[in-house]
C-alpha positions in Angstrom: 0.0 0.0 0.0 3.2 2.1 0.0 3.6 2.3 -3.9 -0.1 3.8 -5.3 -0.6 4.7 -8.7 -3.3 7.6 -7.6 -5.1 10.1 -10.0 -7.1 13.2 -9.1 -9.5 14.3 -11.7 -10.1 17.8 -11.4 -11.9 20.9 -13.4 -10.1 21.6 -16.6 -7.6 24.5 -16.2 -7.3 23.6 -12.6 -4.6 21.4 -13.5 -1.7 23.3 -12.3 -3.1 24.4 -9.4 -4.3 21.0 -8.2 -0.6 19.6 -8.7 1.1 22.2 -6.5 -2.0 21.5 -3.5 -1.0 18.0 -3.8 2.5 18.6 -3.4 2.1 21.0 -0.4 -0.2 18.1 1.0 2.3 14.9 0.3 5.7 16.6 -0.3 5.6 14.9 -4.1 5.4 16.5 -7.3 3.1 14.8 -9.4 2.4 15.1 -13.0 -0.1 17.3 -14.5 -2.2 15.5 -17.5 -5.6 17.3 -18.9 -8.5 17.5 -16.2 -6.1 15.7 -13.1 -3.2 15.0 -11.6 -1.1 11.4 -11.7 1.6 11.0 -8.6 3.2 7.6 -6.8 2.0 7.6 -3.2 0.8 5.8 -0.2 -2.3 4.5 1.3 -1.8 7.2 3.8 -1.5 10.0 0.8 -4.8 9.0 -0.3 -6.4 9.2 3.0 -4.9 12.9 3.5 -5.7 14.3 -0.1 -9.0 13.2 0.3 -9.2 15.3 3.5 -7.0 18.1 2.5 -7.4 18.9 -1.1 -9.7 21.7 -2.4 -9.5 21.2 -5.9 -9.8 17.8 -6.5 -12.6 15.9 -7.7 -12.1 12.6 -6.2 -8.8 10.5 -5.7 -8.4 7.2 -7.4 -6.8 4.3 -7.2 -5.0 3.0 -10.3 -5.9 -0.9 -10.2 -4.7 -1.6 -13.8 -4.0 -0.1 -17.2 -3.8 -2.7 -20.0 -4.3 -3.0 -23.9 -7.6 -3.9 -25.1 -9.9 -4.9 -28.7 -12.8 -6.3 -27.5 -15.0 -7.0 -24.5 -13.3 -10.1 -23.5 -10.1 -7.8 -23.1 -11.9 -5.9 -20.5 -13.2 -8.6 -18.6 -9.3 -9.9 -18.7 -8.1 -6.6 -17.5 -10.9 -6.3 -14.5 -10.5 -10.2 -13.8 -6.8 -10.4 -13.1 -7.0 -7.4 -10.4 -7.2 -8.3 -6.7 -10.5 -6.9 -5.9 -10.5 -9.2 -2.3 -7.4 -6.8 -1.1 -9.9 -3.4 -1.5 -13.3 -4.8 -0.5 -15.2 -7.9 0.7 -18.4 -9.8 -0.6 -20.7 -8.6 1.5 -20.1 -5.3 0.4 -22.1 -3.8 -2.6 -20.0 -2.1 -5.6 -21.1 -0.1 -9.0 -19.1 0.2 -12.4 -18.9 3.7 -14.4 -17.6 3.5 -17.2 -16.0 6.5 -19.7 -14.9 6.0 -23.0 -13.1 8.6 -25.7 -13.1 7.5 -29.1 -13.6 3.7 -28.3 -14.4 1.3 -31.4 -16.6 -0.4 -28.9 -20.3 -0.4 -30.0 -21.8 -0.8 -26.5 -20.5 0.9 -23.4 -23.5 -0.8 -21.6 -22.0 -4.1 -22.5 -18.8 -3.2 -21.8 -19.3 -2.6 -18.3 -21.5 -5.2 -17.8 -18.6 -7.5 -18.7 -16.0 -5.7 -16.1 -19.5 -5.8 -13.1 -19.1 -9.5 -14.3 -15.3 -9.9 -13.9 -15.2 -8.4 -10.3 -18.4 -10.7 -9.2 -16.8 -13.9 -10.9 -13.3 -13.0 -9.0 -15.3 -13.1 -5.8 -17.4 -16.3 -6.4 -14.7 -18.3 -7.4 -12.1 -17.5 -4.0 -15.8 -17.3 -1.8 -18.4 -19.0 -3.9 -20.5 -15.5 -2.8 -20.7 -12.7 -5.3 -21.2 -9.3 -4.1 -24.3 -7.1 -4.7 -24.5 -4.3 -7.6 -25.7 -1.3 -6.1 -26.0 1.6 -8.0 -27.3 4.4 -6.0 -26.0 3.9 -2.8 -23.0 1.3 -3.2 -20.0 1.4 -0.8 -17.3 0.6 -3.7 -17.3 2.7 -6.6 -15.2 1.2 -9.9 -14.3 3.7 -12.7 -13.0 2.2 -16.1 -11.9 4.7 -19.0 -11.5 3.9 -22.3 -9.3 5.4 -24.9 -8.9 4.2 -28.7 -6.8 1.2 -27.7 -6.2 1.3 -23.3 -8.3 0.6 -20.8 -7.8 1.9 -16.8 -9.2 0.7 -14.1 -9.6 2.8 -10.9 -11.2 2.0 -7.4 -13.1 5.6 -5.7 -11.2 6.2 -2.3 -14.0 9.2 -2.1 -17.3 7.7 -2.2 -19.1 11.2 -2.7 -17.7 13.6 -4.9 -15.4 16.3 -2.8 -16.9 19.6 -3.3 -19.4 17.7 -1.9 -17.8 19.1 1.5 -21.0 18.2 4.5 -22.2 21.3 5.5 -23.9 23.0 2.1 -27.7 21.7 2.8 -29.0 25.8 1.6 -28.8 26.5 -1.9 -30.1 28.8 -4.4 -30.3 28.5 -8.3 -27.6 26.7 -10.0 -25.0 26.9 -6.6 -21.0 27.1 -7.4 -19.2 24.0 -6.7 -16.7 24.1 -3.7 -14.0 22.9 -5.7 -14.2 25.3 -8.4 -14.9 28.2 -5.6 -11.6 27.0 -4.0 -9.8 27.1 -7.6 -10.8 31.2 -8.0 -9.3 31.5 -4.9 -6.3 30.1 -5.8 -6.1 31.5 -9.3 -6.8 34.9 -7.7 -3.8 34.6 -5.8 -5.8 35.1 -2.7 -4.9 31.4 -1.1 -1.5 30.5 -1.7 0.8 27.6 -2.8 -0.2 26.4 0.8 -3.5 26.6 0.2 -3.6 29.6 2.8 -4.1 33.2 3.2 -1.5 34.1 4.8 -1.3 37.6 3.3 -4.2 38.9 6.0 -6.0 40.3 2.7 -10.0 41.1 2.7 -11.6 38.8 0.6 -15.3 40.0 -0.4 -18.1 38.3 -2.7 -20.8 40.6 -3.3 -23.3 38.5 -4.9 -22.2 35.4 -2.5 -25.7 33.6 -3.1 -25.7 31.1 -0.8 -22.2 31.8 0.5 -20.2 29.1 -1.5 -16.8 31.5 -1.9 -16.9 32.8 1.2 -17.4 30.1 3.3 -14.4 28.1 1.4 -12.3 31.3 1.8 -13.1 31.1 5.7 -12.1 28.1 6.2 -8.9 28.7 4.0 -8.9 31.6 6.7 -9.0 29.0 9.6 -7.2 26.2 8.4 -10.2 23.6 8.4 -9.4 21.1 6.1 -12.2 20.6 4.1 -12.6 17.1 4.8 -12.9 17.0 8.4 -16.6 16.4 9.2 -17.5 14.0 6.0 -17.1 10.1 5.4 -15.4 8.9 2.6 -14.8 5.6 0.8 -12.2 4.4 1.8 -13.5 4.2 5.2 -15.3 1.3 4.3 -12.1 -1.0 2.5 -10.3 -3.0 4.0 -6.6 -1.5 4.1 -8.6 0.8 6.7 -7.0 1.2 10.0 -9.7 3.7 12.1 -6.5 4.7 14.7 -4.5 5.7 11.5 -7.4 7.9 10.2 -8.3 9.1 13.7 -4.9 10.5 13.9 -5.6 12.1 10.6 -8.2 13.5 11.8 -6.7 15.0 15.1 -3.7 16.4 13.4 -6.1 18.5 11.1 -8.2 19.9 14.2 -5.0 20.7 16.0 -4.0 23.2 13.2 -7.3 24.8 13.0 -6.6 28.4 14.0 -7.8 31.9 14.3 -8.7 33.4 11.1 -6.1 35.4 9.2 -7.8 36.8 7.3 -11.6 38.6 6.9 -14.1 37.9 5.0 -17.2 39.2 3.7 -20.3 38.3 1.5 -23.9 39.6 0.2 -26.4 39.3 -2.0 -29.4 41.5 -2.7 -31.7 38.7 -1.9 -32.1 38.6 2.0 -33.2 34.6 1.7 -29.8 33.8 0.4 -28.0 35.6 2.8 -30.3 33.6 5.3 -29.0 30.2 3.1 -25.3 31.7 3.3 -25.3 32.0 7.6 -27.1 28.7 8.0 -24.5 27.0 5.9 -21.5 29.1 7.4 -22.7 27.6 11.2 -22.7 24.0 9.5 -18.9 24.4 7.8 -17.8 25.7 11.3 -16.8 29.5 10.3 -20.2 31.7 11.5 -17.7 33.7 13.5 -15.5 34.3 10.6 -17.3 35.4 7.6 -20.1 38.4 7.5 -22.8 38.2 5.7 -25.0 41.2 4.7 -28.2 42.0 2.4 -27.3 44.1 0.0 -27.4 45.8 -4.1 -24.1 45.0 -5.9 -24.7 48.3 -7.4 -24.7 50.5 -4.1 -22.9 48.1 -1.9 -19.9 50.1 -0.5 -16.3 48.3 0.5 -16.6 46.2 4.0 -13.1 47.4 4.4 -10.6 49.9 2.7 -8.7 47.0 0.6 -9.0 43.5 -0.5 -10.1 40.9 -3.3 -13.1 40.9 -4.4 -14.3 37.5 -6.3 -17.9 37.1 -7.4 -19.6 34.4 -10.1 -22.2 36.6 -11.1 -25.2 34.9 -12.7 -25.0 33.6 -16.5 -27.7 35.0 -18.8 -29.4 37.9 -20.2 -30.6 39.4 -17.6 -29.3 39.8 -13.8 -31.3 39.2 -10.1 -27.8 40.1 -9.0 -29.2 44.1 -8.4 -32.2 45.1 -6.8 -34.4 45.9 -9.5 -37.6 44.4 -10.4 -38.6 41.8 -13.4 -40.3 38.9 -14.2 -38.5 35.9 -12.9 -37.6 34.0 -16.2 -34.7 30.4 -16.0 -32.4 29.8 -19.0 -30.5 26.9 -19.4 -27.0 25.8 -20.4 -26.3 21.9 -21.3 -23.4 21.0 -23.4 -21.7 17.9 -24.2 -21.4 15.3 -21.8 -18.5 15.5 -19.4 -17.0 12.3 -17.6 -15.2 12.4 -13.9 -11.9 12.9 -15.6 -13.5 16.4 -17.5 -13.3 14.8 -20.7 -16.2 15.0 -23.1 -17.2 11.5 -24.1 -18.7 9.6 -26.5 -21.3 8.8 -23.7 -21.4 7.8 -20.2 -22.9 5.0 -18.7 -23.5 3.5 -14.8 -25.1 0.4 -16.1 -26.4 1.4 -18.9 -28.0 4.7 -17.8 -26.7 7.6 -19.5 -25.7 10.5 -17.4 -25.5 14.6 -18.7 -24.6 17.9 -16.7 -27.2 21.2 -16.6 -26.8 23.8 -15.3 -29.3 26.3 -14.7 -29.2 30.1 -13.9 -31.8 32.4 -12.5 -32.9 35.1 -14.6 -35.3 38.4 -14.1 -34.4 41.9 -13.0 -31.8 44.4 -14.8 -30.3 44.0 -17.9 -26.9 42.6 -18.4 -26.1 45.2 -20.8 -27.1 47.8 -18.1 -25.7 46.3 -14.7 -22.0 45.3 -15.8 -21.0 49.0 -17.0 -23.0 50.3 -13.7 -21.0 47.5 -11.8 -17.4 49.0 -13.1 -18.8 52.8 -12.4 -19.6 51.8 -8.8 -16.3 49.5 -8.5 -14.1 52.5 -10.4 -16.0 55.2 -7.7 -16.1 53.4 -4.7 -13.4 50.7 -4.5 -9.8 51.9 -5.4 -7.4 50.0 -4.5 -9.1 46.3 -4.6 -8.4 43.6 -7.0 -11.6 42.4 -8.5 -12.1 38.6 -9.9 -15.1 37.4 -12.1 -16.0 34.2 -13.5 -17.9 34.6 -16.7 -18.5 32.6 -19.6 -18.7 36.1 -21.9 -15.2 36.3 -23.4 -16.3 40.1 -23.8 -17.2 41.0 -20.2 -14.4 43.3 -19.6 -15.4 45.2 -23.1 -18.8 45.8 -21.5 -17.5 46.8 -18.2 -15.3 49.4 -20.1 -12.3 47.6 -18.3 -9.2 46.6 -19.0 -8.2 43.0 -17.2 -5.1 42.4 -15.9 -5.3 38.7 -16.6 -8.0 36.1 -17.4 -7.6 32.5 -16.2 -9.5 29.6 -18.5 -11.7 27.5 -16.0 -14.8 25.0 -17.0 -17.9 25.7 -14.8 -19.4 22.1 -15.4 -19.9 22.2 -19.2 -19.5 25.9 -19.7 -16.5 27.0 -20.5 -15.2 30.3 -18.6 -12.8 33.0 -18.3 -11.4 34.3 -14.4 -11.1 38.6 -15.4 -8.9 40.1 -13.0 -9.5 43.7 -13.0 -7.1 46.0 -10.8 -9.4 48.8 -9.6 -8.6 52.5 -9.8 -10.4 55.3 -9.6 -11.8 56.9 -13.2 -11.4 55.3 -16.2 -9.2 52.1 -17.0 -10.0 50.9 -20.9 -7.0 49.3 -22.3 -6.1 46.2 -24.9 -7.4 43.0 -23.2 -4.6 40.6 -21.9 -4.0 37.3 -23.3 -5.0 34.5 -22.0 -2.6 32.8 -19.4 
């Protein structure tokens, strides 16, 4: 359990980032491919990326990688591994399957074949075969397919990690943790360490239900932010609960203080409700302020900081206080598999599986509240940094801004652009910066 092959999927463009927070958390550099990171480590890495790492998706265990033509291959390839070393037969397990470019026909058939080879494996050393579950299972098998390789992986995660425990308030179409944790480390806010250490002012005014925020406070306080979940892993049998309990105690014991403060509102009062409640579940209500408030006539919470704010996607804005009828637009593209790839399709069993994501709409037009946004930033908050994730390639063009840099990041399907705009007062149009 000391030599791992383990892979962290992650949001593309958040390679780079993930592969420095996994060398901060293991002390090993690991190698940055498209939508994860690949890096030799222990049983005991996998146990403290899971509860450390921000950014990742999941972490997976590489169980084999072999050459493949047909079906028969894969139920080779899934056969040979020792499935009795991970997980017992009274335990229930579920196959996903992701393919790019495969000549196979059926990716329902294909992983019925590998759900096949793992129950065979068991009913031949126990003459039991364990259960497929696929909603609830406690092992979770990925197999990906390219052209001509198949990998197999075992889930150390179980649920996916932005999926941190204490998020039960949301509003429309809420920000993923791990992608609020990646504009935070983009904006240079948290560092290489995954800390603020800087003391800077971080502010999101149209925090929703307080997703950035609350992830910057517990950057603030050092809370890992995998301390009050259950993962996988807890379930296989390499699990030792001392070794994990340690773990555990190691990352309380460093909780400190925060160094940092941090703000958030929103012009709806019922998501700044959402935004408390879910602050008192993640462990930081006393270090993050919420308020109710207009983007457009907010003023600074203090004389300096970073501001970063995901504004809603659309053609018109509930971000501002004015009135209009309450209208949803959707965004679907192609479908995206765990390792951020688009697919040919993806299957659990045969079911196929897509990504939406849906934005509120209703109130001022985005045409009017973006330039009204940059006059109030321009008038009222010299000397911040501002950070906005938007899909609109011409967003700083309509804010009469000139950005400083733009990061690429994926929300889900959509693809995105992180403006940095350095805030002074009067006028700042310029010639756009390339992309990074």
């Amino acid at each position: 359990m000391n030599q791992l092959q383990l892979f962290l999927p992650c949001a593309a463009g958040v390679e780079a980032l993930l592969a420095i927070e996994v060398q901060c958390i293991t002390g090993t550099a690991p190698k940055a491919w498209r939508a994860g990171v690949q890096l030799q480590g222990s049983w005991r890495d996998a146990l403290l990326l899971n509860l450390h790492s921000r950014l990742a998706q999941r972490v997976l265990i590489e169980l084999a990688h072999h050459q493949y033509r047909t079906e028969q291959d894969l139920y080779n390839a899934a056969a040979g591994v020792a499935w009795e070393i991970w997980f017992t037969p009274k335990q229930t397990f579920k196959v996903e399957i992701t393919a790019q470019h495969s000549p196979l026909t059926s990716l329902n058939f294909a992983a019925l074949k590998i759900k096949d080879a793992i129950a065979d494996r068991f009913r031949d050393k126990y003459d039991v075969r364990p259960d497929v579950d696929t909603r609830y299972p406690d092992v979770r098998v990925y197999v990906h397919l390219t052209v001509d390789t198949v990998t197999v992986y075992i889930d150390t995660s179980g649920e996916p990690l932005f999926k941190r425990g204490w998020r039960e308030d949301v509003g429309d179409a809420p920000l993923k943790e791990t992608l609020a944790a990646a504009m935070l480390a983009a904006s240079g806010w948290s560092g290489d360490d995954g800390l603020c250490s800087q003391g800077v002012a971080l502010y999101d005014p149209c925090c929703g239900s307080g997703t950035i925020a609350i992830e910057a406070a517990q950057i603030a306080c050092n809370i890992a932010p995998g301390i009050t979940r259950k993962f996988a892993f807890q379930k296989y049998v390499p699990f030792q609960p001392h070794v994990w309990e340690g773990l555990l105690d190691q990352a309380d014991a460093a909780i400190t203080d925060p160094t940092a403060e941090v703000f958030g509102s929103d012009v709806a009062f019922r998501m700044v409700d959402f935004a408390e409640r879910n602050a008192e579940r993640a462990g930081v209500a006393g270090a993050v302020q919420f308020r109710g408030g207009d983007a457009l006539e907010r003023m600074p919470p203090v004389a300096s900081g970073v501001m970063l704010v995901n504004p809603p996607y659309g053609e018109r804005m509930d971000v501002a206080g004015a009135a209009g009828a309450p209208k949803r637009t959707q965004y679907q593209g192609q479908v995206i598999d765990d390792f951020g790839q688009p697919v040919q399709a993806s299957h659990v069993h045969g079911q196929p599986r897509g990504r939406k994501l849906a934005r509120t709409e209703g109130g001022i037009e985005a045409s009017d509240f973006f330039p009204k946004l940059a006059t109030h930033w321009k008038k009222n908050y010299a000397g911040w940094t501002a950070h906005v994730l938007t899909p609109d390639l011409k967003l700083p063009t309509k804010m009469r801004l000139k950005e400083s840099r733009r990061v690429p990041m994926w929300n889900g399907p959509i693809e995105c652009r992180l403006f940095r705009f350095d805030m002074v007062a009067g006028s700042a149009r310029g010639k756009p910066a390339a992309d990074l």
